[in-house]
C-alpha positions as CSV (number, residue, x, y, z in Angstrom):
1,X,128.7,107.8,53.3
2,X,125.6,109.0,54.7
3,X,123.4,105.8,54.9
4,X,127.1,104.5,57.0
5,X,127.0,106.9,59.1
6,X,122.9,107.5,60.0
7,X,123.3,104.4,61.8
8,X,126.6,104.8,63.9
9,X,125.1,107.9,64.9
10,X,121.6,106.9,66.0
11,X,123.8,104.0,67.8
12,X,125.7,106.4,70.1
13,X,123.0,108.5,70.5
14,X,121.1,105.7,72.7
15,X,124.3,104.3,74.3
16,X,125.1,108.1,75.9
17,X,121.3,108.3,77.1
18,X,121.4,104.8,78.9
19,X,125.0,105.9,80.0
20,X,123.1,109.0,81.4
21,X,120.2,107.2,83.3
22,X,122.3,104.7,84.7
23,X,124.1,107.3,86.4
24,X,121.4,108.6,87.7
25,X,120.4,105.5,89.2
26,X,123.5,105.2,91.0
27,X,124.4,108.5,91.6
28,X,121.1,110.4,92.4
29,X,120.9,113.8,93.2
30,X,120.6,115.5,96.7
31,X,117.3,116.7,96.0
32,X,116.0,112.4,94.4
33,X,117.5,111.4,98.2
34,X,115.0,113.5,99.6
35,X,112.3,112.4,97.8
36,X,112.3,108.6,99.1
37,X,114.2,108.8,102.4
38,X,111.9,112.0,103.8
39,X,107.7,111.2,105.3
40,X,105.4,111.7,102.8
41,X,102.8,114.2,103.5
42,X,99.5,112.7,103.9
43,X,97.0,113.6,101.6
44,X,93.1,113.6,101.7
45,X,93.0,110.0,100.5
46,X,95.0,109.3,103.3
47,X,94.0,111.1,106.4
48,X,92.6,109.2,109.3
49,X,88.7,109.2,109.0
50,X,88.1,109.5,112.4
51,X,84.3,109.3,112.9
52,X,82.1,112.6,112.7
53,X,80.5,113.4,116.8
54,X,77.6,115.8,117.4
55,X,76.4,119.0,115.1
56,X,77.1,122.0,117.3
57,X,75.6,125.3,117.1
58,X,78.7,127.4,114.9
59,X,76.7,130.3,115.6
60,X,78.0,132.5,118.7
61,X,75.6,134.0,120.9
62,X,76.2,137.5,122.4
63,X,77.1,137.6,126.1
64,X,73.8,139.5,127.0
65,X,71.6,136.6,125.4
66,X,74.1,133.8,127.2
67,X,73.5,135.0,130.6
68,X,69.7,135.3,130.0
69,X,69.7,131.4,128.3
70,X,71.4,130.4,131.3
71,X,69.2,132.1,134.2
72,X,66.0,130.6,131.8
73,X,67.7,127.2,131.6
74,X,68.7,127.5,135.2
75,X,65.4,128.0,136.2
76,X,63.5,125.9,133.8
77,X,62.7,121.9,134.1
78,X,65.6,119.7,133.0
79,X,65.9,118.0,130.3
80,X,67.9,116.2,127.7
81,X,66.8,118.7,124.7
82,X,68.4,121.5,126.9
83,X,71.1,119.5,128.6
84,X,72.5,120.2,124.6
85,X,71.9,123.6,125.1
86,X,73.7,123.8,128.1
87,X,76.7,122.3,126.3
88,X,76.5,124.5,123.5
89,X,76.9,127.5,125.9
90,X,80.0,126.0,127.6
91,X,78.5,126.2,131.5
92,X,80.2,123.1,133.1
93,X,78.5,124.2,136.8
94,X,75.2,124.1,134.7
95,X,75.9,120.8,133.3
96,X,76.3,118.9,136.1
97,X,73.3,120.5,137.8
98,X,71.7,118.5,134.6
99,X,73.3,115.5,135.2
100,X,71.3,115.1,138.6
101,X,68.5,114.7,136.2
102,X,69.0,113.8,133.1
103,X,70.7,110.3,132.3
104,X,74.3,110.0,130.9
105,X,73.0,107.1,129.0
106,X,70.1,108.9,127.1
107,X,70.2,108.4,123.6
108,X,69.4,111.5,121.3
109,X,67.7,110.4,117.7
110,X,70.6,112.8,115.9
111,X,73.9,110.6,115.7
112,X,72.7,108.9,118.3
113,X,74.7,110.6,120.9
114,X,74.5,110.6,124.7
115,X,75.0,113.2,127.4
116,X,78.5,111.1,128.1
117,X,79.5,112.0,124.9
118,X,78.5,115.5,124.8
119,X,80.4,116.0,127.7
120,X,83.7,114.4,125.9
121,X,83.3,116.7,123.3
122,X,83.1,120.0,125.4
123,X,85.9,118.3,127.2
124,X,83.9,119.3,130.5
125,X,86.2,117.0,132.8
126,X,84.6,117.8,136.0
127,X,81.3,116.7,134.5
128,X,82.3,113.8,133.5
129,X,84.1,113.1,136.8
130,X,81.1,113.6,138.1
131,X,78.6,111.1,136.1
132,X,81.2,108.6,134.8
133,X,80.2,106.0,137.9
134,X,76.8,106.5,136.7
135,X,76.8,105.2,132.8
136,X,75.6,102.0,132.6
137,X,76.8,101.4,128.9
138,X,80.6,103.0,128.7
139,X,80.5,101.4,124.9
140,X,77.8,102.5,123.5
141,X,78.6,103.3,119.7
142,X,76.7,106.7,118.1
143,X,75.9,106.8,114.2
144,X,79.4,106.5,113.2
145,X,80.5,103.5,115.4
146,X,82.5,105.8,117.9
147,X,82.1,104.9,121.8
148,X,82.7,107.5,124.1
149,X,86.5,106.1,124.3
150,X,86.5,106.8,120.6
151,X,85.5,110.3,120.8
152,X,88.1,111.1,123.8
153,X,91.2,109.9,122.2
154,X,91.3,113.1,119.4
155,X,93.0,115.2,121.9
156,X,96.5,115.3,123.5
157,X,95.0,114.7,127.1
158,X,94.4,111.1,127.9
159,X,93.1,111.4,131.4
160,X,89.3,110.7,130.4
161,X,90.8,108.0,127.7
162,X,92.4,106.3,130.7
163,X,89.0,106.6,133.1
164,X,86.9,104.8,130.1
165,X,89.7,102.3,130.1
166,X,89.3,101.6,133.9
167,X,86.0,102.3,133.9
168,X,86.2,99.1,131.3
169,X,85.9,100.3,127.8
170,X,86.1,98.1,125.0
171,X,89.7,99.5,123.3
172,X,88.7,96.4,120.2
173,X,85.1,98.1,119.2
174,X,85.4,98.8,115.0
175,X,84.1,101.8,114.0
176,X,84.0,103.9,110.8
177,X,83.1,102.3,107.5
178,X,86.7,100.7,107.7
179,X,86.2,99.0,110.5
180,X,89.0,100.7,112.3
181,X,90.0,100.2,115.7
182,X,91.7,102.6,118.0
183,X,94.7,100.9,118.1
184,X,94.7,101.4,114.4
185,X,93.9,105.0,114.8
186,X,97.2,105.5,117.2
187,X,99.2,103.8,115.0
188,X,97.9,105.8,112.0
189,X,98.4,108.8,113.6
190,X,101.6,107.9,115.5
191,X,100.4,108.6,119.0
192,X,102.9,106.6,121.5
193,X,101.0,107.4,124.2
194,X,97.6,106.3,123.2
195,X,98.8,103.2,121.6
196,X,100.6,102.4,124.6
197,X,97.8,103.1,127.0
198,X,95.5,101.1,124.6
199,X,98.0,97.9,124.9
200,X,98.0,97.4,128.8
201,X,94.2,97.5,128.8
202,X,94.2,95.0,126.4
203,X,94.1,96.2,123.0
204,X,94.9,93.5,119.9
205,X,97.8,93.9,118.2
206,X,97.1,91.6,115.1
207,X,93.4,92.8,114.6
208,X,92.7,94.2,111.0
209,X,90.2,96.3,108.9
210,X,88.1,96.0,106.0
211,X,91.2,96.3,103.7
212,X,93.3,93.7,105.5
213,X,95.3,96.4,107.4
214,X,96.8,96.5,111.1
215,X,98.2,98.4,113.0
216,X,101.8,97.4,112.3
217,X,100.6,98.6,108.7
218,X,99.1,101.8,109.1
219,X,102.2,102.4,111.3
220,X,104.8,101.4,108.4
221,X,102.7,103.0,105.7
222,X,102.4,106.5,107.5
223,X,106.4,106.2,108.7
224,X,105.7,106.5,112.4
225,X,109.2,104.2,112.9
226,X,109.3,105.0,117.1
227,X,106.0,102.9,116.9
228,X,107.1,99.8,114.8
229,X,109.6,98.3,117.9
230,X,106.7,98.6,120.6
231,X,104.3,96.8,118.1
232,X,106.6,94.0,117.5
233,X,107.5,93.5,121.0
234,X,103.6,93.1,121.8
235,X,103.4,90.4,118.8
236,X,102.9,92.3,116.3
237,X,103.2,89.7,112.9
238,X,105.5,91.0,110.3
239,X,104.1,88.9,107.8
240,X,100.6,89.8,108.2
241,X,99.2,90.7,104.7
242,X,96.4,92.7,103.5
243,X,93.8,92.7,100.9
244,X,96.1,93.5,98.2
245,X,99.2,91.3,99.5
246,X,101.2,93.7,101.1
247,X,103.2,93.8,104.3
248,X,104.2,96.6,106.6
249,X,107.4,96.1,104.5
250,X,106.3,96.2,101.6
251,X,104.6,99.4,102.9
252,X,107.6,100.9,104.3
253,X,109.8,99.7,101.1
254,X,107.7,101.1,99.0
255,X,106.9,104.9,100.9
256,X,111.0,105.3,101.5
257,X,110.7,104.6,104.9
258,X,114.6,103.2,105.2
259,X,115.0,102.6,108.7
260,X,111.2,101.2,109.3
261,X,112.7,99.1,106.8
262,X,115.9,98.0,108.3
263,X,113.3,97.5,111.6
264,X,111.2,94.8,109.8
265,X,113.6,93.1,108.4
């Protein structure tokens, strides 16, 4: 009676737990619905590696010593070494005293910044005003690949993004070790504004990066949907594959990204 029964039991054993997990698949919970229909949070293997700019000074200097670095740098001869000073104490009217002497194209030996640059980075707008008719090369790339367009775009004003543009900036220069552009950058990031001011001075939509990626990718894969309908109506190919022989759908299928999905059908 035993040996009968050992295997009738075993039997309905695995019939109730495929029952179960069958269920499950249909039916999921509130909390599995979650999991695949909300954005991923990105993770450190995943965050945009937006190139590193120029080491400032961390170190803050009391307001006695600032307002005697200033009257010596003031009254001192100008130069690029101490143009970087200058910057690192934050005096804007300083900086463009500078300027009169010192070239916004100069080249400094550490990441192979310029005084431009520097002036992005202190987001001194008036400076840069100022000296912007003066650069000679408005694409110059430092030790990372970033131009000076590259460096402005990190921050929600794009008023000195839009004067590079004009000025003619390059929006197609790769930078980074994945040979990113900045269109790739918006889309990564999911910056409307930048990727549409990067698209009416000619950015291209179908470029990609070391690993086969474009912009209609990163912008699938990171679940930026408001992006996906202005890329396709600026040609952005659906069927573009990457390295490993995924699509932006296949990207958005696979991250949960339903109405991305529905979008690149």
């Amino acid at each position: 009676m035993k040996d009968f029964n050992t295997p009738r039991i075993i039997f309905l054993a695995i019939t109730v737990a495929f029952a179960i997990s069958t269920f499950k698949i249909y039916f999921p919970n509130k909390d599995e619905i979650k999991k695949v229909s909300a954005p991923q949070k990105k993770t450190k293997e995943n965050e945009s590696k937006r190139p590193r700019s120029f080491n400032f000074s961390d170190k803050q200097t009391p307001v006695k010593d600032k307002i005697e670095s200033l009257k010596n740098l003031q009254n001192t001869k100008k130069t690029p070494k101490k143009f970087i000073q200058v910057i690192e104490l934050k005096n804007e009217f300083l900086a463009i005293q500078y300027l009169k002497e010192v070239s916004p194209d100069y080249i400094y030996e550490q990441d192979l910044m310029t005084p431009l640059m520097l002036l992005i980075e202190a987001n001194m707008k008036t400076a840069f005003t100022e000296v912007l008719d003066r650069v000679k090369n408005v694409d110059h790339q430092n030790k990372y690949g970033a131009t000076a367009l590259v460096l402005s775009s990190g921050g929600g004003d794009l008023s000195i993004s839009k004067a590079l543009l004009e000025k003619g900036a390059n929006p197609n220069i790769k930078f980074n070790k994945r040979n990113f552009t900045l269109l790739m950058d918006a889309s990564f990031e999911g910056n409307q504004e930048l990727l549409e001011l990067l698209i009416k001075f000619g950015a291209e939509i179908n470029t990609q990066d070391k690993d086969g990626k474009s912009a209609l990718h990163y912008a699938a894969k990171e679940g930026h949907q408001g992006l996906i309908p202005t890329l396709l109506s600026k040609g952005a190919d659906k069927t573009q594959r990457d390295n490993k022989g995924m699509t932006a759908y296949d990207y958005a299928f696979k991250e949960g990204f339903l109405k991305i999905v529905e979008d690149l059908k």
